[in-house]
Backbone bond lengths (Angstrom), bond angles and torsions (degrees), N, CA, C in turn:
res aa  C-N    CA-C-N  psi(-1)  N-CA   C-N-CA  omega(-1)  CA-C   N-CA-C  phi
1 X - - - 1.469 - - 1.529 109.45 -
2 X 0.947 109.36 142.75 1.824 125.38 -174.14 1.272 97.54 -74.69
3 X 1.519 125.87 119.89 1.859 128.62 160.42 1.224 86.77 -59.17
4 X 1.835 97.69 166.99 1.472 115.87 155.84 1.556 119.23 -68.13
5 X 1.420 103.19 -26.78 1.217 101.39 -174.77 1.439 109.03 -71.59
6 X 1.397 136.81 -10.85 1.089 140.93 177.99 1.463 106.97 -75.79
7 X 1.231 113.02 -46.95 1.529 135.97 -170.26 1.675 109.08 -56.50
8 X 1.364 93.46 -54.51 2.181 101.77 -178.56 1.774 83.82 -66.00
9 X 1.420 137.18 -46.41 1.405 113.21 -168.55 1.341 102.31 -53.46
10 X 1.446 126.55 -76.97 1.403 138.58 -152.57 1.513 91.31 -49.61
11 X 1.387 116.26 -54.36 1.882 100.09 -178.10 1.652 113.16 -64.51
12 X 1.194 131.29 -24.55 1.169 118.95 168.48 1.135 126.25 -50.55
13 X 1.295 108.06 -47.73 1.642 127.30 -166.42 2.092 98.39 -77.35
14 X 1.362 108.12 -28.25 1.613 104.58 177.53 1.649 109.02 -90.40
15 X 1.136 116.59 16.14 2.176 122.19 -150.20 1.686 71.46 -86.68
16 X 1.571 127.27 -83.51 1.506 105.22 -164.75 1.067 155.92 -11.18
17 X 1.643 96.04 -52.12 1.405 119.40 -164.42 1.632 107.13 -97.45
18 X 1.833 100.71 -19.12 1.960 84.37 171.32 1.776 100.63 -89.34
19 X 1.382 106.67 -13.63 1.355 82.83 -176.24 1.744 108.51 -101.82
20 X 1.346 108.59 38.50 1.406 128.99 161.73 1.971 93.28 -101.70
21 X 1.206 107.40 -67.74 1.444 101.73 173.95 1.416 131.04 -34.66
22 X 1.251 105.84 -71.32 1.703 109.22 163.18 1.090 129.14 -18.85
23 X 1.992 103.94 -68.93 1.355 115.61 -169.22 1.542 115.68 -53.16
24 X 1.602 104.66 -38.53 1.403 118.31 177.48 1.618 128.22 -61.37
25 X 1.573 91.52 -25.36 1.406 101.35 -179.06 1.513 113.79 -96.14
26 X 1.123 131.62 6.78 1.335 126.29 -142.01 1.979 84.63 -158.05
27 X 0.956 119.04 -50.95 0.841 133.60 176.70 1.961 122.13 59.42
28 X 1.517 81.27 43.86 2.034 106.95 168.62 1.773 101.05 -148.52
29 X 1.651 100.88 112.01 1.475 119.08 -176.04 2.024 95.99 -41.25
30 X 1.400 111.23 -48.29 1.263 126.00 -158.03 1.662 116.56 -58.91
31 X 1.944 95.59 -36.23 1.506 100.29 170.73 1.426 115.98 -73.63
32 X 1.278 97.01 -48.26 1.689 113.44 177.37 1.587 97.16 -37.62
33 X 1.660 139.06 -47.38 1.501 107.41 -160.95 1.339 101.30 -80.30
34 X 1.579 112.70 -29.70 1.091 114.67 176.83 1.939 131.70 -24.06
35 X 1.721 88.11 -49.59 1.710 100.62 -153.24 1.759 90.26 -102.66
36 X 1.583 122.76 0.27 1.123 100.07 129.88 0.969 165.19 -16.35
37 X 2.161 82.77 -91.73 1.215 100.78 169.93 1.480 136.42 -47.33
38 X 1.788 91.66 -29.39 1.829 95.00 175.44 1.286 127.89 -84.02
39 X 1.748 114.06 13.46 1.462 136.10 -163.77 1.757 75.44 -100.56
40 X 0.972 110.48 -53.78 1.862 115.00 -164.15 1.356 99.23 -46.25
41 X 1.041 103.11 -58.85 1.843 115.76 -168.55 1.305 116.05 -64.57
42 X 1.371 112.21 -34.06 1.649 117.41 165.30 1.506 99.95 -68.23
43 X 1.064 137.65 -56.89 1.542 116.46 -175.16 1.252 114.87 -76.78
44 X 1.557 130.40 -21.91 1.299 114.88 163.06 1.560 121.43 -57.57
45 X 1.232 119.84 -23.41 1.483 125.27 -173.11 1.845 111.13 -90.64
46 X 1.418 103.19 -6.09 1.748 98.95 -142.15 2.015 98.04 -89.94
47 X 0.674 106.38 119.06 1.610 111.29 179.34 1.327 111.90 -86.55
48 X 1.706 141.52 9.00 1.072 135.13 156.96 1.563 120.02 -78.64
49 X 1.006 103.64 155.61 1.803 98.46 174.65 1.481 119.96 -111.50
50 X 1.452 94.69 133.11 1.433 118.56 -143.20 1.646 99.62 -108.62
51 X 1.419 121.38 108.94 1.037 136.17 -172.39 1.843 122.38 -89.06
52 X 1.462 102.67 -15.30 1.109 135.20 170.38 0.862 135.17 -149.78
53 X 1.718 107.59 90.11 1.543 126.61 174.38 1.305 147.15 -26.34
54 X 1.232 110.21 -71.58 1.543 140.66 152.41 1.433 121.45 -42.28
55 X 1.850 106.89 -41.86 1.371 112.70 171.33 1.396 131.16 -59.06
56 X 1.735 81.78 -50.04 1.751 107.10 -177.11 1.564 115.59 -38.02
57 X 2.079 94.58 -64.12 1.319 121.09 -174.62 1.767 94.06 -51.02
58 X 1.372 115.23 -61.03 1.622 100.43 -145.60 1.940 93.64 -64.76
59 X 1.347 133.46 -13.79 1.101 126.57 178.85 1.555 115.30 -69.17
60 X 1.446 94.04 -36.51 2.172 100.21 -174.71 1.561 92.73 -76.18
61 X 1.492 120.36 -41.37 1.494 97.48 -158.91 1.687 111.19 -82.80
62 X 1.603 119.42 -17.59 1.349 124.94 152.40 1.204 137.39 -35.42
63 X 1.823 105.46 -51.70 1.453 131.31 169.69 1.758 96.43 -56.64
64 X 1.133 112.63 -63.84 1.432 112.31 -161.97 1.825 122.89 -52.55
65 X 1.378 84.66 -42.50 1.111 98.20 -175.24 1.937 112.50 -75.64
66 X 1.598 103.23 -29.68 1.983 98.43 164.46 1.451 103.94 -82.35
67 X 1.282 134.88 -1.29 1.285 119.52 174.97 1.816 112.23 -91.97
68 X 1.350 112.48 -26.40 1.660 121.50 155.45 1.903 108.10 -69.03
69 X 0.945 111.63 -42.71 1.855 103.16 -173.39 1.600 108.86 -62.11
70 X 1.979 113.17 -30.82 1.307 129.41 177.09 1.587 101.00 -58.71
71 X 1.271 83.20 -75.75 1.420 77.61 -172.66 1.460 138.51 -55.45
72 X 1.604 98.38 -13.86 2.112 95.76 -179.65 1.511 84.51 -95.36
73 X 1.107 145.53 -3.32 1.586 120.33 -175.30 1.453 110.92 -175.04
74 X 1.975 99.33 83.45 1.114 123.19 -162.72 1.605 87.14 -62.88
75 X 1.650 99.72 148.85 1.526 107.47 177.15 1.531 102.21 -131.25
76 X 1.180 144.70 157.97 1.593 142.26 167.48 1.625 110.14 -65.25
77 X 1.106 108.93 125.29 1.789 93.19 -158.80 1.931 89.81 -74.85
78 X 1.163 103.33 156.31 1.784 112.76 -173.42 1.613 126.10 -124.68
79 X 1.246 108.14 115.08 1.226 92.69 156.10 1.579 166.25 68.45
80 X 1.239 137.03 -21.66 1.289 103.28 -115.37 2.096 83.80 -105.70
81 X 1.352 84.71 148.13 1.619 105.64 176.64 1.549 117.84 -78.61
82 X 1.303 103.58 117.92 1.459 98.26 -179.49 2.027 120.49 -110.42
83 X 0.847 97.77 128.46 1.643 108.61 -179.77 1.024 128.84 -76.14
84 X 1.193 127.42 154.70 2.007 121.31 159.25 1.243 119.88 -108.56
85 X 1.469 110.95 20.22 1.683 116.01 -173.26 1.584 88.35 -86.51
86 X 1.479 93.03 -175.83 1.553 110.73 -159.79 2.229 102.36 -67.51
87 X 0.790 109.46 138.39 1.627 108.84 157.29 1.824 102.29 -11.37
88 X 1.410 121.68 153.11 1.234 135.22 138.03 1.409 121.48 -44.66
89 X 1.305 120.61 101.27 2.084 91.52 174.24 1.595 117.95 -51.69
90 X 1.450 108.53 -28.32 1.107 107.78 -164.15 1.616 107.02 -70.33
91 X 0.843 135.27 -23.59 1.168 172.07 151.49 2.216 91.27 1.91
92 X 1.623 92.36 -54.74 1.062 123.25 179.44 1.730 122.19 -66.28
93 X 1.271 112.14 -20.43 1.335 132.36 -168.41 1.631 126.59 -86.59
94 X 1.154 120.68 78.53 1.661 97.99 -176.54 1.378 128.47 -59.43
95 X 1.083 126.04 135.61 2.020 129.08 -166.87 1.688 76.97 -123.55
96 X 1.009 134.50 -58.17 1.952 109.58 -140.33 1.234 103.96 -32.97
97 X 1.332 115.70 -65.95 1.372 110.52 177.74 1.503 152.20 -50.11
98 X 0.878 97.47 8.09 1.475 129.74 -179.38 1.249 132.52 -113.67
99 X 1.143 119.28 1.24 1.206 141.25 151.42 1.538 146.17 -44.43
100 X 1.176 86.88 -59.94 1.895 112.87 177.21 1.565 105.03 103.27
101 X 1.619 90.01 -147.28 1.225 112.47 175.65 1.807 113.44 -69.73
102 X 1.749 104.70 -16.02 1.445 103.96 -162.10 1.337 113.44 -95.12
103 X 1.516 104.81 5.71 1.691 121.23 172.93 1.820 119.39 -38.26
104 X 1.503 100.97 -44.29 1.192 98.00 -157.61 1.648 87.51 -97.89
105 X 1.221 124.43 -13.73 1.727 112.83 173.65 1.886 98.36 -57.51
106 X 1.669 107.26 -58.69 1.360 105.83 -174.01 1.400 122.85 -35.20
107 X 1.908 105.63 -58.36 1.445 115.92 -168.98 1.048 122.90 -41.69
108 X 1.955 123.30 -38.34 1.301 165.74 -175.71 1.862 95.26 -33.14
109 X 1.450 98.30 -50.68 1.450 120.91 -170.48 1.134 91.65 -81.34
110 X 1.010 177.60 9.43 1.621 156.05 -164.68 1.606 88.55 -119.52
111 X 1.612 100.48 162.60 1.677 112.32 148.44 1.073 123.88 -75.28
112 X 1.852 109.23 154.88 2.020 90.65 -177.81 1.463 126.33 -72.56
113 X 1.656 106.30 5.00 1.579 96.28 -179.92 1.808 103.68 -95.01
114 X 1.182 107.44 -28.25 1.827 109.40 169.42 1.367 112.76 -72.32
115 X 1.526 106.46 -20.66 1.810 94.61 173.35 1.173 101.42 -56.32
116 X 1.720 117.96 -74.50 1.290 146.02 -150.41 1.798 105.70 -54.20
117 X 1.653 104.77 -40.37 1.260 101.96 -172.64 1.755 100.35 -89.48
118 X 1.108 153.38 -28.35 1.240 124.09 112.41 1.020 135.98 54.50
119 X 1.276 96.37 -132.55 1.323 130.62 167.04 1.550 118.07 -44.91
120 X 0.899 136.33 -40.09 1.482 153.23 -158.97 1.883 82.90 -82.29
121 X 1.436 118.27 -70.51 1.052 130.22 -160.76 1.423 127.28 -52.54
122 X 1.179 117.07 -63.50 1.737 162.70 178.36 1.708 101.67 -74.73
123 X 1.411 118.47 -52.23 1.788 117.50 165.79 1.229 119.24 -55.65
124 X 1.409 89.15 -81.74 1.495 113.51 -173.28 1.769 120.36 -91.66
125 X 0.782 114.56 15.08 1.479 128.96 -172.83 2.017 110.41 28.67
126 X 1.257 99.53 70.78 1.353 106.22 179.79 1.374 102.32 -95.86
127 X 1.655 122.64 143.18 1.578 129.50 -136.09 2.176 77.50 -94.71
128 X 1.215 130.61 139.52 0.865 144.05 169.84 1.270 116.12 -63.17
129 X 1.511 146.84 -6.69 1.432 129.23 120.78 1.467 123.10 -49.60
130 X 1.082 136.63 -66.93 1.653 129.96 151.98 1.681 92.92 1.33
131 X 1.182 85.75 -91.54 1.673 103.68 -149.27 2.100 96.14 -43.24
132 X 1.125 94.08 -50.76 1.738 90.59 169.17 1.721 129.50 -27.33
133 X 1.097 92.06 -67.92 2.040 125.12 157.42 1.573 90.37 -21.31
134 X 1.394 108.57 -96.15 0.743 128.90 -141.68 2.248 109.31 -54.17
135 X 1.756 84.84 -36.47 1.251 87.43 -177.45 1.514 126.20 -68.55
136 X 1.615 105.94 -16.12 1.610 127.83 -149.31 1.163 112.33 59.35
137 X 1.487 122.28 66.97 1.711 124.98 -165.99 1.087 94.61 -155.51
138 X 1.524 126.61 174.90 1.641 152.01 138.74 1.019 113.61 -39.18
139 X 1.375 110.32 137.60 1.700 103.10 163.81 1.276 110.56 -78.31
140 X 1.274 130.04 1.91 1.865 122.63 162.53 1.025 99.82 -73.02
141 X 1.641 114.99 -53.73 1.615 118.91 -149.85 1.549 99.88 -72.78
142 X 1.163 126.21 -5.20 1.776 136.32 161.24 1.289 119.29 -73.41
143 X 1.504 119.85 -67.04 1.029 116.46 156.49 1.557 144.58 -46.83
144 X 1.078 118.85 5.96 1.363 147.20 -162.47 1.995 97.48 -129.69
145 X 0.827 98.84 -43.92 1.832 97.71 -178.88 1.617 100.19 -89.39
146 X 1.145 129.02 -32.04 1.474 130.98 166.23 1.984 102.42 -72.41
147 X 1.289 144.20 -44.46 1.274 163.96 150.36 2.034 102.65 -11.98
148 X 1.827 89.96 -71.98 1.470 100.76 -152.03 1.571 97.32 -97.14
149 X 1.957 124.01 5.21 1.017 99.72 149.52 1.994 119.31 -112.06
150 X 1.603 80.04 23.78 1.700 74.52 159.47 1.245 128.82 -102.42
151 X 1.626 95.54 4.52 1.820 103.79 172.46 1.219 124.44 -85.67
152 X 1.438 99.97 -31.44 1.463 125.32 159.20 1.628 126.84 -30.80
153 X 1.742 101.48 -71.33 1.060 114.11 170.11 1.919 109.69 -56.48
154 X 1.094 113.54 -20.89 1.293 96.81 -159.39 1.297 113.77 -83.76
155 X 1.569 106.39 -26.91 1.419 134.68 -176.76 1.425 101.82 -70.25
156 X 1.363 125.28 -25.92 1.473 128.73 -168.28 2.125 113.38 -103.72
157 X 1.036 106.16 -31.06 1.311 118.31 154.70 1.371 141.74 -31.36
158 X 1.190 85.92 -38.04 1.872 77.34 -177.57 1.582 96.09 -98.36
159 X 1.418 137.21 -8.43 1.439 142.17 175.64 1.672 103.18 -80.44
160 X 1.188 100.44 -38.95 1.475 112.98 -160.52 1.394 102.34 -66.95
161 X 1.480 109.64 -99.69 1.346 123.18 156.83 1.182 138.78 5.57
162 X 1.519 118.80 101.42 1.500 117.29 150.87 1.318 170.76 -13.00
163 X 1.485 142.50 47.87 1.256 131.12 -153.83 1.232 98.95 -41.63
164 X 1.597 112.44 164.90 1.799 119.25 165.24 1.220 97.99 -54.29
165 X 1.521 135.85 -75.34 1.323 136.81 -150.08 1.845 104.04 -47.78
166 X 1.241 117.40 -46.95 1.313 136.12 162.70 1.595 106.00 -33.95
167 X 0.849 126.62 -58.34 1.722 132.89 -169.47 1.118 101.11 -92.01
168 X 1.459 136.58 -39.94 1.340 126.27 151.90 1.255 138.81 -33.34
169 X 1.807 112.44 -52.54 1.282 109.72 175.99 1.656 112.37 -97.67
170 X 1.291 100.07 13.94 1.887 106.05 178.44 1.686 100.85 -82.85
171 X 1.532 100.29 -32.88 1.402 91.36 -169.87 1.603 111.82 -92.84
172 X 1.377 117.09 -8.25 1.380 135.29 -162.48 1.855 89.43 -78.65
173 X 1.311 105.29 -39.75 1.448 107.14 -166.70 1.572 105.94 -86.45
174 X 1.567 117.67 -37.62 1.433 118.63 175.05 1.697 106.57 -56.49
175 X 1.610 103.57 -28.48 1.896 89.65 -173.18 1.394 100.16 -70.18
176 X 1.348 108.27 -44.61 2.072 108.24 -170.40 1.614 126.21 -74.56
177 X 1.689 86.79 -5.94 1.551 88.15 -167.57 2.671 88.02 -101.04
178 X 1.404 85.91 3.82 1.823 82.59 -175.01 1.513 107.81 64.41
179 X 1.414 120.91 38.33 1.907 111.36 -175.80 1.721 89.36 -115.49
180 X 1.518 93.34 86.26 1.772 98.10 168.51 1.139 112.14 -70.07
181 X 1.086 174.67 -38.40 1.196 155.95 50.00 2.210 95.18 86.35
182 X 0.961 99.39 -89.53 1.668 111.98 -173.19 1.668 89.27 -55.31
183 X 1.061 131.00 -56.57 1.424 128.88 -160.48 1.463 116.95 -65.64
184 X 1.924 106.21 -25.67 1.767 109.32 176.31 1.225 108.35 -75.36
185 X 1.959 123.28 -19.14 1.576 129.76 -151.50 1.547 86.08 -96.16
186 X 1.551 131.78 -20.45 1.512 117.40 -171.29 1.599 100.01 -108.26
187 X 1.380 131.51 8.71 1.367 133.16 170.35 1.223 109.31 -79.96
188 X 1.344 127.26 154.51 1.369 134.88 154.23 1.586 104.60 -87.81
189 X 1.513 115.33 145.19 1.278 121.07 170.27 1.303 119.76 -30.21
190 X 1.687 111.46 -75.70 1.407 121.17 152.64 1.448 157.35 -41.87
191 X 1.178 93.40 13.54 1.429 122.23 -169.60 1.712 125.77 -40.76
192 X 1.117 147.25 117.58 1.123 124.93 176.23 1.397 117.96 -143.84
193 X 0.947 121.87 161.99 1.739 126.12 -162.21 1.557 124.14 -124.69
194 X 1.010 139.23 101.92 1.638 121.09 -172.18 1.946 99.40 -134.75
195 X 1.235 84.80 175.27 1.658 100.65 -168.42 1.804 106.80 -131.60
196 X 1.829 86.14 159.71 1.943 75.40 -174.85 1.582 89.20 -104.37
197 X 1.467 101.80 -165.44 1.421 97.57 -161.68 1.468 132.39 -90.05
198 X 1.498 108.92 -1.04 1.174 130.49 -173.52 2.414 86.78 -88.26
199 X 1.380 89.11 -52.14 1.801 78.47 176.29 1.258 133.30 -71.23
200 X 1.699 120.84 -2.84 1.366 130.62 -166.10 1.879 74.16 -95.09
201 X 1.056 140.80 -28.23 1.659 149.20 -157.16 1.475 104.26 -72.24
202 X 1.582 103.80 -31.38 1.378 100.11 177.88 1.512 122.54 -123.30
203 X 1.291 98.00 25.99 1.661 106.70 164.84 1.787 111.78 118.10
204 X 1.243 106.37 -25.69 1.304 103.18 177.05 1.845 132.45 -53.38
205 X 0.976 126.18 141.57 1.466 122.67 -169.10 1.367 94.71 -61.80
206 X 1.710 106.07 138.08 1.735 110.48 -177.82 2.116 103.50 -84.05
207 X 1.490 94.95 -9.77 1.798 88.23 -162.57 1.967 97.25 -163.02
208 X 1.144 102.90 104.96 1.791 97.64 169.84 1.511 106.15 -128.27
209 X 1.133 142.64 168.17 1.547 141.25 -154.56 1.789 97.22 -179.78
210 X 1.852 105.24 110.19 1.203 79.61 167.09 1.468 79.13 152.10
211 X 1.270 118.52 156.78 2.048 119.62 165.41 1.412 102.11 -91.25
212 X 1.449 126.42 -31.60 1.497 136.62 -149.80 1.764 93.90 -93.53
213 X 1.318 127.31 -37.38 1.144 133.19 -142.75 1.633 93.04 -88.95
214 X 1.908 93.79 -70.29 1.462 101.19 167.18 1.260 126.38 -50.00
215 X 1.140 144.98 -51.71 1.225 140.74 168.12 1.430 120.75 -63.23
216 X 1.347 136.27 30.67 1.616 146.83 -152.58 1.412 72.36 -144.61
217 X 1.706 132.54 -67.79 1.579 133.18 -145.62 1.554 93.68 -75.65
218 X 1.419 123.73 -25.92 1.870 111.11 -168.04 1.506 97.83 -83.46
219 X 1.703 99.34 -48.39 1.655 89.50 -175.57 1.545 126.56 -2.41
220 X 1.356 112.05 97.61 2.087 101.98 167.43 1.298 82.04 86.89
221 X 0.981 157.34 -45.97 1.585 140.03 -143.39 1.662 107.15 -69.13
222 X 1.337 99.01 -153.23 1.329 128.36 161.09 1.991 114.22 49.99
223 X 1.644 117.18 36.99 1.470 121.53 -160.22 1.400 101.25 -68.80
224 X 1.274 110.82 -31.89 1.501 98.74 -152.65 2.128 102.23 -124.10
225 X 1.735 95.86 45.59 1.323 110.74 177.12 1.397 103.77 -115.75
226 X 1.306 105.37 146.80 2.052 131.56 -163.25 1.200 85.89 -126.55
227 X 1.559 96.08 161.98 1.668 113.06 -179.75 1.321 95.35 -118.57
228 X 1.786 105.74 128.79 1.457 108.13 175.17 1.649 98.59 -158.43
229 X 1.420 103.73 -178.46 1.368 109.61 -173.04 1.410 122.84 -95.88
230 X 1.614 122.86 114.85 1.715 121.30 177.96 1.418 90.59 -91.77
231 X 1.357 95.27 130.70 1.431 103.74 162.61 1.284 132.48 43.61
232 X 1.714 111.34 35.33 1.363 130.80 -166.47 1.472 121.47 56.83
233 X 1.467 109.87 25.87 1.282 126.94 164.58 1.238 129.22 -96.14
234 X 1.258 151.28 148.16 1.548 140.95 175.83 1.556 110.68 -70.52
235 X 1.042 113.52 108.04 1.974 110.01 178.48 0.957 123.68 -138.66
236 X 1.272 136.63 -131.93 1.703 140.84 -158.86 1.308 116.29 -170.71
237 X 1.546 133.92 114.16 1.462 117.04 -175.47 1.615 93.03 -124.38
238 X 1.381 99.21 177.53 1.620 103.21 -175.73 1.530 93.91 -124.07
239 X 1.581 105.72 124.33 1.509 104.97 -162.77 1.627 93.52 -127.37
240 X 1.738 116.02 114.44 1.325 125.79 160.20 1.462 101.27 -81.41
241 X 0.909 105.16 155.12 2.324 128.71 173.75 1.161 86.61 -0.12
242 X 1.261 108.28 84.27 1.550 126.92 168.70 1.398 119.41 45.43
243 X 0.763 116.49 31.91 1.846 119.22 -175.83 1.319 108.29 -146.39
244 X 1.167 108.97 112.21 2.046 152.41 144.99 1.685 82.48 -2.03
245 X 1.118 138.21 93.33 1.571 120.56 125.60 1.534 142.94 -68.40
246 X 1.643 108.87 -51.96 1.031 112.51 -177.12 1.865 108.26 -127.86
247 X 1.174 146.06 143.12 1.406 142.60 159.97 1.330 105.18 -109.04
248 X 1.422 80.34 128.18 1.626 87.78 164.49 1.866 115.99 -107.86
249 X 1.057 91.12 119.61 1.714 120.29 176.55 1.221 122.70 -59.37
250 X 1.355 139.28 101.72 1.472 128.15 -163.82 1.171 100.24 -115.80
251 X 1.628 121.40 142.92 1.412 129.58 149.29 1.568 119.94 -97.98
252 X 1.143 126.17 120.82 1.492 105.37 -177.00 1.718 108.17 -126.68
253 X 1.346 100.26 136.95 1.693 114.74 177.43 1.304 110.22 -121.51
254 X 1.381 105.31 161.48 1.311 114.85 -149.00 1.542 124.17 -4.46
255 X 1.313 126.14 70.42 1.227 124.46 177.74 1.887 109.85 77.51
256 X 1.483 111.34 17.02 1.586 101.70 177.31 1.567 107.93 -133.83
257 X 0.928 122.50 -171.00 1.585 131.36 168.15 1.710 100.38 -94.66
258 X 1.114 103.33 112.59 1.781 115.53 167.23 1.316 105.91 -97.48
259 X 0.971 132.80 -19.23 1.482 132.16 -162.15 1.766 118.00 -169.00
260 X 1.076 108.37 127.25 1.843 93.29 172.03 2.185 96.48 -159.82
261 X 1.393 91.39 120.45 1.070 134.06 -175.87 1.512 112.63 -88.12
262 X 1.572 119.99 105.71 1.568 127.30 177.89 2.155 98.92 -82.11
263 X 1.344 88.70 126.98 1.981 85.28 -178.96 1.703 84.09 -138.57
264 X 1.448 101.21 154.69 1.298 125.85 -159.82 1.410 96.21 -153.97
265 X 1.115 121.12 -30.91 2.204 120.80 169.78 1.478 95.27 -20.25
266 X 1.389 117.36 141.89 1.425 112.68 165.49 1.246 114.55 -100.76
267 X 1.719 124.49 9.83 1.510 101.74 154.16 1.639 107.50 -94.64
268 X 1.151 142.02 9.94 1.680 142.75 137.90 1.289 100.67 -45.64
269 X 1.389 109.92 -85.33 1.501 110.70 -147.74 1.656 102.06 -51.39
270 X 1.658 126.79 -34.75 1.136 118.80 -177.58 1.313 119.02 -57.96
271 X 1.034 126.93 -10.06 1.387 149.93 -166.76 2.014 113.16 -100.37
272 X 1.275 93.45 -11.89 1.534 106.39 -177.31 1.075 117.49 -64.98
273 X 1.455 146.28 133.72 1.130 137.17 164.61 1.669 118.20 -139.48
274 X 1.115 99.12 138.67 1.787 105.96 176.64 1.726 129.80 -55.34
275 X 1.095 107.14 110.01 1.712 96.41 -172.46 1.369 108.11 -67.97
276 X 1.258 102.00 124.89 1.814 113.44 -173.11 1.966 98.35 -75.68
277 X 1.388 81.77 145.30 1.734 90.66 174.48 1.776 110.14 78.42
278 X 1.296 104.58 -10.88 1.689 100.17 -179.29 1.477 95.50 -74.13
279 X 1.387 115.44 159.15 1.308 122.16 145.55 1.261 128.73 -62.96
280 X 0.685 116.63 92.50 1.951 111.99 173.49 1.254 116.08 -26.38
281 X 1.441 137.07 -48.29 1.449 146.93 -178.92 1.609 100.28 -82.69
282 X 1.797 127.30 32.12 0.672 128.15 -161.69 1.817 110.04 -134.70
């Protein structure tokens, strides 16, 4: 028989990844620890024996989390039409990630059983019986609610969604305008920042790692940064009496900043150029 003390390990070691699930499904970090926590408490209490850990959990914290989406935004439960034509190809395709930042505007639109099946599916690649279980459904009638809200998203995407230059100067303006808040929503979790050596020369941080950290250092910053192009990229330089000091180098994934790089090399900066038609205060 499994101790408890075995039990808080195995959920420790799974706590990330449902509260990667959650957040995704629910799409507020804050509920997500929440419906954890009430995943914890269901297995601290649960007197069946649980042969699959990971499974169990991602089933309670699934449940939990469509029983919060029910409840903030009762929907008429629907429907759903089932076919005998061939599979969706798309069926085959992962989108969550591909989204951006405008993921969770899309999800907003879905029902909570196409969120959940979703997300579950397309994220985390949970096998569409699972996701059935969980829903009290078919595994067609799953695949079909995971299906028709990936058309959804797809239809909503190209409105939704971010160009780089777009997330570039969203965040260029959240640093100058001090809206920490806007600046954590265009970070990637993983975020990290480094400088080359000519820019660590003039004060810039050589190494930061972090959404909380980086977005603490832009806060208010960045007054006297223009939007222009590094290296035929969309970026940001800091320009005294007309002269290129520093570029900032952006990498951006799915609609966020993964990476942004301070360069000061003077064959970069020679290479700098002003994006015509941007706003400068932009």
């Amino acid at each position: 028989m499994v101790s408890k003390d075995q039990l808080h390990d195995g959920f420790e070691a799974e706590r990330p990844r449902l509260q990667r699930i959650a957040a995704r499904i629910l799409g507020d970090a804050d509920a997500a620890q929440d419906v954890v926590q009430q995943a914890w408490l269901r297995l601290h209490a649960t007197e069946e024996t649980i042969d699959n850990l990971a499974g169990w959990l991602t089933t309670v914290t699934s449940r939990l989390c469509l029983d919060r989406l029910r409840a903030r935004t009762p929907i008429p439960t629907e429907s759903i039409e089932l076919d005998t034509t061939a599979p969706d190809p798309a069926d085959d395709v992962v989108l969550a990630d591909t989204v951006g930042i405008a993921l969770h505007v899309v999800l907003d639109r879905l029902t909570p059983a196409e969120r959940v099946a979703f997300v579950l599916h397309d994220s985390f690649g949970v096998d569409f019986d699972v996701i059935a279980s969980m829903l009290d459904t078919s595994t067609v009638a799953a695949r079909k609610l995971a299906s028709r809200a990936r058309a959804k998203v797809r239809m909503a995407a190209p409105e939704d969604a971010l160009a780089d230059w777009e997330v570039v100067d969203a965040f260029m303006t959240a640093a100058r305008e001090g809206d920490f808040a806007r600046l954590l929503q265009l970070l990637a979790p993983d975020v990290s920042v480094s400088a080359d050596a000519a820019a660590s020369m003039l004060g810039t941080p050589a190494h930061m790692e972090g959404r909380d950290d980086v977005a603490n250092f832009f806060n208010g910053a960045a007054a006297a940064a223009f939007p222009v192009f590094v290296e035929g990229r969309p970026g940001s330089a800091w320009i005294h009496r007309g002269e290129v000091k520093v570029a900032f180098d952006f990498t951006i994934e799915a609609g966020r900043v993964r990476h942004l790089r301070f360069r000061a090399e003077a064959d970069v900066l020679a290479g700098v150029r002003r994006r015509e038609g941007a706003d400068p205060r932009n």
